[in-house]
N, C-alpha and C positions, 0 to 999 in steps of 0.2 A: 612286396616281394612274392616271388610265386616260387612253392617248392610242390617235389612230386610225391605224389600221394599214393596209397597200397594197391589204387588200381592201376598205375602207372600213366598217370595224367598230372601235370603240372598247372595247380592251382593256386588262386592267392593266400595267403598265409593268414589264419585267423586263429588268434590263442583259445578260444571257446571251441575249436573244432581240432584241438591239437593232435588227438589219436587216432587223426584222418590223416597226418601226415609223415612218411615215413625217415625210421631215422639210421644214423651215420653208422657204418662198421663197429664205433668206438660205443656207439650205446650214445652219443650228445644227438640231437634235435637241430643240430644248424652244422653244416661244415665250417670249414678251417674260411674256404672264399667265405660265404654267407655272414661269415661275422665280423671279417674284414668290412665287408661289402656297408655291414649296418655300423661299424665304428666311424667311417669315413663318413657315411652319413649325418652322423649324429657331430663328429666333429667340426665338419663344414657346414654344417647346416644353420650354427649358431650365428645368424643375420640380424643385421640394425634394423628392428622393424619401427622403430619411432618417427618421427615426420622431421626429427632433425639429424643433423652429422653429431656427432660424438668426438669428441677432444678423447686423446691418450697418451697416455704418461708411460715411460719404459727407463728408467734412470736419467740419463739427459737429453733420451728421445724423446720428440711429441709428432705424435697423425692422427690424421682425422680418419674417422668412420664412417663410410658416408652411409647413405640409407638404401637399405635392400643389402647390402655387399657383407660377405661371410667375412666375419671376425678372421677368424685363422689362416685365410688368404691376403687379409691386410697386413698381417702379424708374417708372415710369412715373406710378402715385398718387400717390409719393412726391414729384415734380415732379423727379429723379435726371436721367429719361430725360425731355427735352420732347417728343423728335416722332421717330416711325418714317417713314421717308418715301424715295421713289428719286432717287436722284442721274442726273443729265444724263450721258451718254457726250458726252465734247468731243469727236472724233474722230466719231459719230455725227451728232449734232447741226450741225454744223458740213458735213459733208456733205448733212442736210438743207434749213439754208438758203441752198446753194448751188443748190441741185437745184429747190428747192420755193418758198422764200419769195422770191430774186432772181430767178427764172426768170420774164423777164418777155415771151419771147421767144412763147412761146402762154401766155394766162392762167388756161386752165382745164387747163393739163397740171400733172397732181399725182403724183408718185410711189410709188402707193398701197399697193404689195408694203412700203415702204422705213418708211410710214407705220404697217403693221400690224405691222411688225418691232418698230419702234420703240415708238409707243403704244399696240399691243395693238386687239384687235379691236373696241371699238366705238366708238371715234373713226376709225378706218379708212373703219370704213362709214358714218359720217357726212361725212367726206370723199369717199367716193365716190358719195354720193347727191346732196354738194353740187355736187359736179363736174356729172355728168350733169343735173341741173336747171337749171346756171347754161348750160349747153351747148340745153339744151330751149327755155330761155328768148329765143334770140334770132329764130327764130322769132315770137311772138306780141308782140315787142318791136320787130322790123320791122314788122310787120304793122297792129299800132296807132299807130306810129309818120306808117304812110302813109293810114288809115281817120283820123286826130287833125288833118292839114293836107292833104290833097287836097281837095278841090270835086269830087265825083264831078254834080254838076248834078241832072238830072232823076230820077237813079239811087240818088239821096242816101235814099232810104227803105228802101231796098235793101242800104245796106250797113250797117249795124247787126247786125241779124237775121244776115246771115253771118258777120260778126264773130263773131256771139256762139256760130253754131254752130261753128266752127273754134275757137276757145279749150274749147270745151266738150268735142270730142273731142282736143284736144291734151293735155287736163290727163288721160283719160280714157287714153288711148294710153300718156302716159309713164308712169304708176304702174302700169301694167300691165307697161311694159319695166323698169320700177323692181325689179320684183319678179323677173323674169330675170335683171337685172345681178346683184343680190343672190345667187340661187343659184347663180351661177356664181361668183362671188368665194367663196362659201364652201367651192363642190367646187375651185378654184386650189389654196385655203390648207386643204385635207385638213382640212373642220370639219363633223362632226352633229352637227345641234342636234337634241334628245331631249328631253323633259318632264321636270322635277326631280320627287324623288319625292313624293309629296302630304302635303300636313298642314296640320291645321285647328287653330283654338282653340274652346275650347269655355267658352261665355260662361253665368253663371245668371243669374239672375233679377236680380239686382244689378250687369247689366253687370262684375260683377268674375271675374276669372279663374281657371277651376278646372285640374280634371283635362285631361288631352288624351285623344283618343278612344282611340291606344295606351294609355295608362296603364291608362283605364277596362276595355276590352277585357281586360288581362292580368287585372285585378281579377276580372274575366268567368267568367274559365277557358275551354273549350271550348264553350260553349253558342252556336252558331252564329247563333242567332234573334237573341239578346239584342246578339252583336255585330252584326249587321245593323241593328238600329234604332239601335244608338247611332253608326255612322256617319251615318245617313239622317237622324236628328238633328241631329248636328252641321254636315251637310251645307246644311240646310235652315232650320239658325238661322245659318247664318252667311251665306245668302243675304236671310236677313232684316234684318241687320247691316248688310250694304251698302245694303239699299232704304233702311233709317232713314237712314244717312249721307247719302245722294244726294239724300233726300228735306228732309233740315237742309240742305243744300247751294244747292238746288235755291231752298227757301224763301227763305233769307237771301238769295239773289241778287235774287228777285223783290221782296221787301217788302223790303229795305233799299236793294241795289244799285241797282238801277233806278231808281226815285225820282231816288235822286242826278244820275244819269246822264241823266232825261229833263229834273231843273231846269237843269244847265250847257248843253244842247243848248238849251233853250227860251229862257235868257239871252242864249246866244249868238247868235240868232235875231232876236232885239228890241232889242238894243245895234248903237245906229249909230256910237259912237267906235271905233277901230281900237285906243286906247289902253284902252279899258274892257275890250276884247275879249283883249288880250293878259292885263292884269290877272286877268281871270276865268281864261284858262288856265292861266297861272303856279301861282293857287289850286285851280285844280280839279288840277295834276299835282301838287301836294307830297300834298293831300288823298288822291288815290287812290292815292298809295304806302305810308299804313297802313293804309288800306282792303284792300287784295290780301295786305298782309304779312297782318294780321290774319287773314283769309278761309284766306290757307294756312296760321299755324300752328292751325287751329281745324280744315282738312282732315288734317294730320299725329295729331291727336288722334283725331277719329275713325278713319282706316287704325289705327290701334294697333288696333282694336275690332273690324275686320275680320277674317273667315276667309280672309285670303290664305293661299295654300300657300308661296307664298314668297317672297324679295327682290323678285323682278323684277315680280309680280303688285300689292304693294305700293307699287312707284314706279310703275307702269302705274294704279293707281288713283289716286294724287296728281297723274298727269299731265291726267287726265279732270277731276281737279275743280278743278286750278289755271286750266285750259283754260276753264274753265267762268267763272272769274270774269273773266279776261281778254276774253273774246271778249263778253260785257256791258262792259266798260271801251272796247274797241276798238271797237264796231260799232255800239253803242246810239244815239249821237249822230250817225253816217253816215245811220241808217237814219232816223232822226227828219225830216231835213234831207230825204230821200232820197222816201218816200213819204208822210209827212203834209205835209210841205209845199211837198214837188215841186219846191225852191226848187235847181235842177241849178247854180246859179252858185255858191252857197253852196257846195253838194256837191264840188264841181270844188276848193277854196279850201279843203277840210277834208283830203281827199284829198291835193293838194300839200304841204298841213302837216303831215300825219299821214308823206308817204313819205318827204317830203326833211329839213324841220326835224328831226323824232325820228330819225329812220335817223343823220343828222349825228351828231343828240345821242349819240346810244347806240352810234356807231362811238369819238367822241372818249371819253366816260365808259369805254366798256370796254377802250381802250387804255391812257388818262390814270391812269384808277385803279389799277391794278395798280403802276405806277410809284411816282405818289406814296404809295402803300402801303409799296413797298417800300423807298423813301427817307428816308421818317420813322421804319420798322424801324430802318434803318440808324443812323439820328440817332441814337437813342434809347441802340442797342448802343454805339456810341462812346461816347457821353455816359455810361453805364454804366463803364466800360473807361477811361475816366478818373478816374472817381469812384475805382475801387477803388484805381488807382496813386499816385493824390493828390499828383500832382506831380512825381512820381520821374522822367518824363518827358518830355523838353521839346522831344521831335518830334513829328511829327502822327501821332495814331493812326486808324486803319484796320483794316477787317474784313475780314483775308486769308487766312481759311482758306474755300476753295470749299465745304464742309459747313457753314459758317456763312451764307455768303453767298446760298447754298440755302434755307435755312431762311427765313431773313428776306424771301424772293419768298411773296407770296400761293399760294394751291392754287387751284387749278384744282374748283371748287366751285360748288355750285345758290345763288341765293338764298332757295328754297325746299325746304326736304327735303333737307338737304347730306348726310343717315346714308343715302338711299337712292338720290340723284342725284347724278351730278358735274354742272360745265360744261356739259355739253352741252345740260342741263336748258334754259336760257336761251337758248343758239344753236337749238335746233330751236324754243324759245316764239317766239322775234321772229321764225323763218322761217315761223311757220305763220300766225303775223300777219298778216305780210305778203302770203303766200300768199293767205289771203284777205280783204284789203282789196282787191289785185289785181282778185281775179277775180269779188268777188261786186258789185264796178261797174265791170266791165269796159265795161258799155254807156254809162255816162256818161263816162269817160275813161278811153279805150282808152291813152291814152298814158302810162297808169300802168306796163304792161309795161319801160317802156323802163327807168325809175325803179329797177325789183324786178330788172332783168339788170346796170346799174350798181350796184348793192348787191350782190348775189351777186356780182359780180366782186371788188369789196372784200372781202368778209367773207371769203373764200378764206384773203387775204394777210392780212389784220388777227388772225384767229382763229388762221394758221399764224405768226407773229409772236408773238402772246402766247403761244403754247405754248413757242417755243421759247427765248425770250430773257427773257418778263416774269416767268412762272410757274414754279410746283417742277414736275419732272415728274410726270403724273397716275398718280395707282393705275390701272393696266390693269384695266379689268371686261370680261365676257366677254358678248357681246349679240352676236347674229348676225343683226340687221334692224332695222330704228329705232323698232320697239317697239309702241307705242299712241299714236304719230305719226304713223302711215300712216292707220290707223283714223280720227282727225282729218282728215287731207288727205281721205279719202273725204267723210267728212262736209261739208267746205267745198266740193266739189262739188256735191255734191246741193246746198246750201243755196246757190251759184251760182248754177243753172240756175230755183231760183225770184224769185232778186232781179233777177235780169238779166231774166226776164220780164216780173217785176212793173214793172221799170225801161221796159221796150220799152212795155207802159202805159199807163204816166203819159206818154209820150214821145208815143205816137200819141194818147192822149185826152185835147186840151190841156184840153177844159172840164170836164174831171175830171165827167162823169158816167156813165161805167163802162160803157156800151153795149157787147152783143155784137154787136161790126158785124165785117162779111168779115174784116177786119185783126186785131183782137181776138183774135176766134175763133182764127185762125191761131196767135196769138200762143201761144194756151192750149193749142189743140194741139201746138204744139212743142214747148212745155215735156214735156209726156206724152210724145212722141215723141223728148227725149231723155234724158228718167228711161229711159228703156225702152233706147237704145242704150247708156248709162252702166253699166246690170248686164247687157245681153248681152254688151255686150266683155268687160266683166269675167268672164265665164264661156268668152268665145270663146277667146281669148286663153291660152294656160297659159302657167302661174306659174313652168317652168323652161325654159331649152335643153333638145332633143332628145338634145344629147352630154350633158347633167346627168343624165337618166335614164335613158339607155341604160347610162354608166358606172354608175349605183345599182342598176339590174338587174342587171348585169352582176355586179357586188360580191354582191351577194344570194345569185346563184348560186352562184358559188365559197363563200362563206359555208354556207351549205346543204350543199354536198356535201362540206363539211369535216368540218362537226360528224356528218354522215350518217356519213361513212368513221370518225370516232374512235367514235360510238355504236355501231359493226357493232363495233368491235374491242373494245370493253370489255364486249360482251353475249356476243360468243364467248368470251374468256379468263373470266369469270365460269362460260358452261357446261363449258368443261375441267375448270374446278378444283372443280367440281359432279360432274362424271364422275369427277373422280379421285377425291374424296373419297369417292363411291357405292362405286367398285370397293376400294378399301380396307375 
């Protein structure tokens, strides 16, 4: 195991050099992953090393064990072992929702040292990305708030356009500070993050799975050339792998997705009942939830096919393409209402529905279900636990061992890709959503803000509530930024500053015949003038504190003239004992 050390270098872990290695917020020597990381080890590690199989007994079970193969994986096939899984520290826990989930005293104070102690570092960082955004958020939540019910009078054309440019460097501003909170939090908690080492699959002709380009290579021998093309090979069909995917991806959105999505906005449109109208969406939301399931287990199939190099690259690509059907389910029908038929009352009534009604929904569904999950476990285990006693019994029985009662809480889980996303999968989909439903009509109803800062304030407490009380607690994985989430938020930007334009528009050209007049013009210019401020901040701006890089320089150094000092000394004792050996 390699942990990182005072000079900020990650080195292998030796208990003789223990005060070289630095340690955790909490005052412990190993974080919350790290000891995950050595229980798994030690528990699967436990192998038949004898030269025979092993006979095993489990009440009127018998398997073999065969040789080389980890105990706890047999045990586990066997159905022996149901679930490896972390248990809740009560004494932790209980100090967390004291601290975190009751503290109602500030709502965005989270105690995030206590958080990454606890659950490991990348629900940390989603907690403290939630933090500062819900904190960002009250800003352009004021703001719309007073551009939604003021009468500014003759001035009233005026204030749109500034609206729009004030949310546009706001969004622009915080993921720039986004990205300094971030590497300060990780130089706090003594974390470099470094590239996993690379590897590819190497697919033939049959999409079916060969060699890997190590294998081939050793096949090789030393022939330098031969191993050069077969990386640049494998390199270059497995960028070909992802275009095919994106490109099935891509297609099935447009000729299936779409369609659907443009008949329920066109219904909706032309239906004058309120009762029809509800009807239709009832139908159109059971409809689109095996539509999306569908879509991602069909992106799951393909990521198998991809040359990721690794776990992380792999949920990063699942994120883009579940992203992709979603943001067609969520915007397609805004946008329809929005500029083919300009119809902004509609628009304003899709919007309300879309922040308040679903946000309700899916605050109550994601608390609600965890429970009733976990109470019909429960049922189930008694009703069990009765069966087997048959009566011998005549008190009420109960599941009172805390490892039982663990077990039987739901996991903290993706509904899409649960082998390479947890939870958070879903908390960051509905916040990027949201994100941009927000802001890509902000012009039509600024007072959407206010909606997305009440939501964020919830989701705090509801998302710190089901960890701690409804859920088992999560496997710690180890992520030090929010991945190919950020990449999205950039994205929802840009695609912002062209809706909000196109919105400013339709807004000044009631008779929809598209004239470049003075206003127009302007409009079109500012959109270009602030694509243009959106990637020069982003480039103005760096991406750490001044004290984050000074300390990494500073580490470098000392680093440097460590390894310089042992290289002097192990190149002198070599020439001694060259000299000595001469003069003998």
């Amino acid at each position: 195991m390699k942990k990182p050390t005072h000079i900020g270098m990650d080195l292998q872990f030796e208990w003789e050099e223990v005060k070289a290695f630095a340690r955790q917020p909490d005052g412990s020597l190993f974080s919350w992953c790290e000891r995950f990381e050595c229980y798994t080890h030690l528990l699967y590690g436990i192998v038949n090393e004898s030269k025979l199989s092993l006979p095993l007994k489990w009440d009127s079970k018998e398997c073999v064990w065969e040789v080389g193969e980890s105990l706890l994986r047999r045990l586990e096939y066997e159905g022996i072992v149901k679930r490896v899984f972390p248990l809740h520290v009560e004494i932790q826990r209980k100090n967390l929702q004291r601290s975190w989930v009751l503290n109602w005293r500030n709502f965005t104070n989270q105690p995030i040292d206590d958080i990454y102690s606890y659950f490991g570092l990348k629900i940390a960082i989603y907690f403290a990305f939630l933090r500062m955004y819900t904190r960002w958020l009250l800003f352009p939540a004021a703001y719309g708030l007073v551009v939604q019910v003021v009468d500014f009078g003759s001035l009233q054309f005026l204030v749109l356009p500034i609206f729009f440019i004030s949310i546009i460097l706001w969004a622009v501003l915080f993921f720039q500070f986004w990205k300094r909170k971030n590497s300060a939090l990780l130089a706090r908690w003594q974390i470099h993050y470094s590239a996993a080492g690379q590897g590819c699959k190497f697919l033939g002709m049959e999409w079916s799975s060969l060699q890997s380009p190590l294998e081939l290579v050793k096949n090789l021998g030393s022939d330098k050339t031969k191993e050069k093309e077969t990386f640049q090979r494998c390199e270059w069909f497995g960028y070909l792998m992802q275009f095919r995917n994106n490109t099935i991806i891509i297609s099935s959105i447009i000729c299936l997705q779409l369609p659907f999505e443009l008949a329920y906005a066109h219904l909706y449109e032309v239906m004058d009942s309120d009762m029809m109208k509800f009807v239709l969406t009832t139908v159109y939301l059971v409809l689109i939830q095996y539509i999306t399931k569908f879509g991602g287990k069909i992106s799951m199939k393909l990521i198998e096919c991809e040359n990721d190099e690794n776990t992380e690259n792999q949920a990063d690509s699942l994120v883009y393409k579940v992203f992709g059907l979603y943001f067609m389910q969520s915007y397609i029908g805004v946008f329809y209402h929005a500029l083919l038929h300009r119809n902004f009352q509609t628009l304003r009534q899709v919007l309300i529905q879309r922040l308040i009604v679903s946000q309700v929904l899916e605050n109550l569904l994601e608390n609600s279900l965890p429970y009733l999950k976990y109470s019909y476990k429960k049922y189930k285990a008694v009703r069990n636990k009765k069966k087997q006693v048959k009566g011998q019994s005549n008190g009420k029985i109960q599941v009172n061992s805390k490892v039982e009662k663990e077990y039987l809480k739901p996991s903290y889980s993706a509904s899409i890709g649960e082998d390479l996303e947890d939870g958070l999968f879903d908390d960051f989909l509905q916040l990027t959503l949201q994100f941009g439903m927000v802001m890509m009509f902000a012009c039509a109803f600024p007072l959407a803000f206010a909606f997305a800062a009440v939501n964020s304030f919830t989701e705090i407490r509801t998302v710190a509530l089901k960890l701690l009380t409804m859920l088992k607690r999560p496997v710690p994985r180890a992520a030090p930024s929010i991945g190919a989430w950020l990449n999205i938020f950039q994205f929802l930007i840009v695609m912002s500053i062209c809706t909000n334009s196109a919105l400013l528009v339709c807004l000044y050209d009631q008779e929809g015949k598209w004239k470049i007049e003075p206003g127009l013009a302007a409009i079109l210019i500012l959109e270009h003038v602030l694509l243009l401020v959106k990637f020069g901040l982003s480039r103005f701006l760096p991406e750490e504190p001044a004290w984050v890089k000074a300390n990494r320089v500073k580490n470098a150094k000392q680093a440097q003239g460590m390894y310089s000092k042992q290289l002097l000394r192990s190149i002198s004792l070599r020439e001694k004992a060259f000299g000595l050996m001469k003069t003998e």
